[in-house]
C-alpha positions in Angstrom: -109.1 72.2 146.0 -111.7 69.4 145.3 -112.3 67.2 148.0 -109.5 65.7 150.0 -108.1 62.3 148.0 -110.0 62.8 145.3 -107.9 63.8 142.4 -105.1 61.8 141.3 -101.9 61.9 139.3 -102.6 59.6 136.0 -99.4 57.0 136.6 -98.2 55.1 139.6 -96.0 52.8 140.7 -96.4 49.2 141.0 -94.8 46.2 141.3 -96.0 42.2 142.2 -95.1 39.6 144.5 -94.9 36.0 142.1 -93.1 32.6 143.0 -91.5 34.2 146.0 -89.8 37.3 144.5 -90.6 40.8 143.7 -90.8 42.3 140.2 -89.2 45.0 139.1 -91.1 48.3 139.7 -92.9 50.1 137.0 -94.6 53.2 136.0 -98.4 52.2 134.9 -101.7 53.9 134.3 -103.4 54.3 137.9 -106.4 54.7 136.4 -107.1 50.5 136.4 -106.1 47.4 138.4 -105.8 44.0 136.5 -106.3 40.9 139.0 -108.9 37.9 139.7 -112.2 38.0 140.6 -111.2 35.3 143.1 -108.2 37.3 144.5 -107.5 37.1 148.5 -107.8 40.8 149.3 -111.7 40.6 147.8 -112.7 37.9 150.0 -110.5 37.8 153.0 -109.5 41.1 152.9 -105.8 40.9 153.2 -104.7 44.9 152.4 -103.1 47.3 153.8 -102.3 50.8 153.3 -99.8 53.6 154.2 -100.6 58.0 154.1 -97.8 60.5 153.7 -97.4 63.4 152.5 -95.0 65.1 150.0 -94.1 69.1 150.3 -92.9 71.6 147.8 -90.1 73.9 149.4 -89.6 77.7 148.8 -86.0 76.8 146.5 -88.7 74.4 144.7 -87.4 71.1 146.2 -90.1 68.1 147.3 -89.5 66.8 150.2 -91.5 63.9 151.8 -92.3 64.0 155.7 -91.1 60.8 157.5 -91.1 58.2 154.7 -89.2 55.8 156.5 -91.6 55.3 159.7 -94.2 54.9 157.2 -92.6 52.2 155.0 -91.6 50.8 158.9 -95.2 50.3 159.6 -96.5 49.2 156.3 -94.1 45.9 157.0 -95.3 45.5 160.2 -98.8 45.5 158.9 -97.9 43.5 156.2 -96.6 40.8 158.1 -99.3 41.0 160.4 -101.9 40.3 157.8 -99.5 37.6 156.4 -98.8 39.2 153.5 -95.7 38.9 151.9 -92.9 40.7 153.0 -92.6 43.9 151.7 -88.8 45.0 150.1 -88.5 48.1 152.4 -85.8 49.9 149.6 -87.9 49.1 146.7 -91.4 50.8 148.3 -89.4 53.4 149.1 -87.5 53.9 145.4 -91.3 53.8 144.5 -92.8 56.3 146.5 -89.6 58.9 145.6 -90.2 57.8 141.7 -93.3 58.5 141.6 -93.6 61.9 143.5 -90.2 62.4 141.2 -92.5 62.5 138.1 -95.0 64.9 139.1 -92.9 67.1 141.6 -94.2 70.3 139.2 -98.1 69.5 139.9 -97.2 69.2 144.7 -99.1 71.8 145.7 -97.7 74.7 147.6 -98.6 75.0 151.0 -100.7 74.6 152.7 -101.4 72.3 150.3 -99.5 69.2 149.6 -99.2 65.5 147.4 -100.9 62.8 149.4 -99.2 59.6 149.2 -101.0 56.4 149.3 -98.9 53.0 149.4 -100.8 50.1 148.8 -100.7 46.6 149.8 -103.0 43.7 148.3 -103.3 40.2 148.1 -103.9 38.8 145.0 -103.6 34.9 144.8 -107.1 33.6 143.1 -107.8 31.4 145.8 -111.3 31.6 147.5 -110.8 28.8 149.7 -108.4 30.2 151.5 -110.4 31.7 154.2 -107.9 30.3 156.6 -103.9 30.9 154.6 -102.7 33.5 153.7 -102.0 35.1 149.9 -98.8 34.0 148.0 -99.1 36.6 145.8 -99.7 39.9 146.2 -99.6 43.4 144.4 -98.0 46.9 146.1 -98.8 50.2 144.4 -98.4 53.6 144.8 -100.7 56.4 144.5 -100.7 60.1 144.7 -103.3 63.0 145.0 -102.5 66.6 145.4 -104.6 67.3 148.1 -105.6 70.2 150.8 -107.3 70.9 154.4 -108.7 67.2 155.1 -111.8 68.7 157.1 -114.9 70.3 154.9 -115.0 72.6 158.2 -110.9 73.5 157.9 -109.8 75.5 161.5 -113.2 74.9 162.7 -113.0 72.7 166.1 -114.2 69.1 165.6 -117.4 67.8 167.8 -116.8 64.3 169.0 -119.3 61.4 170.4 -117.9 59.6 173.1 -118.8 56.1 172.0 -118.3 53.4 175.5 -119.9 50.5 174.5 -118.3 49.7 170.7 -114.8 49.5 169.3 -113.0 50.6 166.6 -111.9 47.3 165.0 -110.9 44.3 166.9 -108.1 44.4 169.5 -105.6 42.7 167.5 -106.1 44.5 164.6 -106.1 47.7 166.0 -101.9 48.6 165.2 -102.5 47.4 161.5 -103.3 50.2 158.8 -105.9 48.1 157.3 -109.2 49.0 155.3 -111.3 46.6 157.3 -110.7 48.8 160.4 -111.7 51.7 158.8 -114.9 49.9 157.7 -115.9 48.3 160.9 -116.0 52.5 162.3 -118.0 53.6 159.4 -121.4 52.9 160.6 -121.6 54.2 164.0 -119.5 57.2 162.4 -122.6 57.7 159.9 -124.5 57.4 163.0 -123.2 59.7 165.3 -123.6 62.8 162.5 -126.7 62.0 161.9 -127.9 61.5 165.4 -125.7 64.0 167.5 -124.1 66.4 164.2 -120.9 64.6 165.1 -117.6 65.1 163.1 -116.4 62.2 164.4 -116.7 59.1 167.4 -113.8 59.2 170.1 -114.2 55.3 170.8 -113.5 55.0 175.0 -114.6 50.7 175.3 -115.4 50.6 178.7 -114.6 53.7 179.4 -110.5 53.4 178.1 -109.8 56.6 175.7 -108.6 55.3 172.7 -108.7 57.0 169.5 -111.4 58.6 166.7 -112.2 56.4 162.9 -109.1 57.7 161.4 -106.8 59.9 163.8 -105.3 59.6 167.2 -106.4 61.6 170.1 -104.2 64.1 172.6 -105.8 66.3 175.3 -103.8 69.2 176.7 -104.2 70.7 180.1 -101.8 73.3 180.9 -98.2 72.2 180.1 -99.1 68.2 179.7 -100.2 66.4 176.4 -101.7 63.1 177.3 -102.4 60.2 175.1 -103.3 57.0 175.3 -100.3 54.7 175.7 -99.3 52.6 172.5 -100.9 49.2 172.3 -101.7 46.7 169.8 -105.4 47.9 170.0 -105.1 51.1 168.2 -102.4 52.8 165.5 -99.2 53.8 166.2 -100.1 57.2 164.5 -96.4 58.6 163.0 -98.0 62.3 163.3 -98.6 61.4 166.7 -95.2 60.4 167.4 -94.1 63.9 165.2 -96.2 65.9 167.5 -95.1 64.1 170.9 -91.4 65.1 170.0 -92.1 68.2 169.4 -94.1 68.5 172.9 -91.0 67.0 174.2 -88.9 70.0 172.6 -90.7 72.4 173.5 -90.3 71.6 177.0 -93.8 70.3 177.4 -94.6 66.9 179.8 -95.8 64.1 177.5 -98.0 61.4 179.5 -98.5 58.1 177.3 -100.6 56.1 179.7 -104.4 55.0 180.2 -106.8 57.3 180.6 -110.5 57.5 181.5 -113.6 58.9 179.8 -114.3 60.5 183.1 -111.0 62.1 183.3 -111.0 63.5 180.2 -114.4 65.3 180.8 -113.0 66.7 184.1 -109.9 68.1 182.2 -111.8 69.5 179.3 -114.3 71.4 181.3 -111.1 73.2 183.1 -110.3 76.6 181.5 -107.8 76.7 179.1 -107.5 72.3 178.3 -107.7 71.8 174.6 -108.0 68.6 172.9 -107.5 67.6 169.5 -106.6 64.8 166.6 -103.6 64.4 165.0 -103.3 62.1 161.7 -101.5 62.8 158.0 -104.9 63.7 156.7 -106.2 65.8 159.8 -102.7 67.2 161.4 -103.4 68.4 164.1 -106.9 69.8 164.6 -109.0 71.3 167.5 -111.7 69.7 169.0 -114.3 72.0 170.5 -117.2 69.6 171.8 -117.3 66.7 173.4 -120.5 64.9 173.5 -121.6 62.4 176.1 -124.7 60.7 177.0 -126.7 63.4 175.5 -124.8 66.3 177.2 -122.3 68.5 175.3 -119.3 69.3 177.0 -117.4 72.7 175.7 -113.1 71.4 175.8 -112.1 74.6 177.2 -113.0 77.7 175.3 -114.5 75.7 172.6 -112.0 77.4 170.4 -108.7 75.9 168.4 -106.3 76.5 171.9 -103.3 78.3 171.4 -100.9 75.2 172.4 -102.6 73.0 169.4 -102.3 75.7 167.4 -98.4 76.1 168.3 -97.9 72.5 167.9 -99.5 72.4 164.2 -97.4 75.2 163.6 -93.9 73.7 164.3 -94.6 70.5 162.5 -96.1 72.5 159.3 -93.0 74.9 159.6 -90.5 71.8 159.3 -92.7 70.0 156.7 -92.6 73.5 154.3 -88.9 74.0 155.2 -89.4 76.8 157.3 -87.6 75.6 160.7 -85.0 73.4 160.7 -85.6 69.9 160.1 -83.4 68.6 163.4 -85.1 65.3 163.5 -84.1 64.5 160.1 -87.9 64.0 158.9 -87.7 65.0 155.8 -86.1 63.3 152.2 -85.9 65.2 149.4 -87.0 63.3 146.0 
């Protein structure tokens, strides 16, 4: 596969916001955008973003994984930005129309089409640093992709970063580019510095989550994660992978926890750690590195309770297992 989002279908589906009403959806060329140079989202960046994925079934039927949490948080985000609000039935006609028209090119797994709702505002209005957009623009793209780490079942090494954040406090729940941005440098900085995959940012010592995933530790039969907030995202494969700890019989802890904590529990034998996300699943993490030293989580290999848990979610997501959640929608 070529790198992870970087391929697309030739058409999506897009519609506009104008004099307080949506258009009709259509089918376009999503190969161009057509808005002004003076538009909201360039300036003040009001955009957000959704990722889901699409999967092509044994009997040949595409099914996507959890559209509805998805379109549930892309409103949220929306109206946290101040965007218009977002027609809930129409994104979601849009997403199945789209993956509809090129259900012959979803990969089959482990592969699978990405799905990348899209949020803008578009109102040409550069003094409006302080309003919002009253118009806006909502598209929807799709890439077949595959793994979304270069080093696939490899375990991830993670910087502990204390003293930053990954976006602001009260933009942390919002799936918005500017958060991903506001990550990127000391992201850039821990792999050059320290051969980091990725930063675990802990502000003041509170374990939060990585640039673009959510983080679990496992010791023994407990997962624990950080307790949802409005600092950080309300990851949906998070929430898959906590109901499936739950099923299995595991003890899920949502609460607080500390940087030293976790370095106690991942020098124990047998913890594991790992990210969960759309892109990244659920993926090991081997190293931890702090203040110079690098801690091994565990056996420094994927563990076998990580590995478990990415198997259950992948077996509903290719309709191996049944799907007793009701997850998945076929197109």
């Amino acid at each position: 596969m070529a790198a992870f989002g970087t391929v697309f279908m030739p058409k999506m589906a897009l519609a506009t916001f104008e004099d307080n009403s949506w258009t009709a959806s259509s089918i376009v060329p999503s190969d161009k955008l057509e808005f002004h140079p003076g538009a909201h989202v360039l300036h003040y960046s009001s955009t957000c973003f959704e990722g889901l994925k699409a999967f092509k079934h044994e009997d040949g039927s595409v099914n996507v994984f959890r559209m509805d949490a998805n379109i549930d948080r892309m409103a949220q985000s929306s109206e946290l930005l101040y965007l218009p609000e977002i027609d809930k039935v129409q994104l979601g006609q849009m997403i199945k129309d789209i993956v509809a028209l090129y259900a012959d090119e979803v990969p089959a797994p482990p592969g699978s089409m990405y799905i990348r709702p899209t949020h803008i505002g578009t109102e040409a209005a550069i003094g409006k640093a302080a309003a919002p957009s009253e118009s806006s623009m909502m598209y929807v793209l799709i890439s077949p992709v595959g793994d979304y780490f270069k080093s696939g079942a490899k375990p991830l090494r993670l910087l502990l970063e204390e003293d930053g954040m990954r976006c602001a406090p009260h933009m942390g729940m919002i799936k918005s580019g500017g958060n991903y941005a506001s990550a990127l440098g000391p992201i850039l900085q821990a792999r050059k510095e320290h051969n980091a995959d990725q930063i675990l940012f802990c502000p003041n010592g509170d374990v939060q989550e990585t640039g673009a995933a959510n983080f679990i530790l496992i010791d023994g039969n407990e997962i624990i994660t950080k307790a949802l907030d409005s600092s950080f995202l309300h990851g949906i494969t998070r929430d898959s992978i906590l109901t499936l700890a739950r099923d299995m019989g595991m003890t899920v802890s949502e609460r607080n926890f500390t940087v030293d904590e976790l370095i106690e529990r991942a020098k124990k034998p047998g913890t594991e750690a790992a990210l969960s996300g759309t892109a990244a699943v659920l993926t090991s993490v081997g190293t931890l590195i702090h203040n110079g030293e690098e801690i091994t989580v565990g056996s420094g290999e994927p563990g076998e309770t990580t590995q478990k848990l990415r198997q259950a979610l992948n077996d509903i997501q290719w309709g191996k297992a049944e799907d007793k959640f009701g997850w998945l929608q076929k197109v």
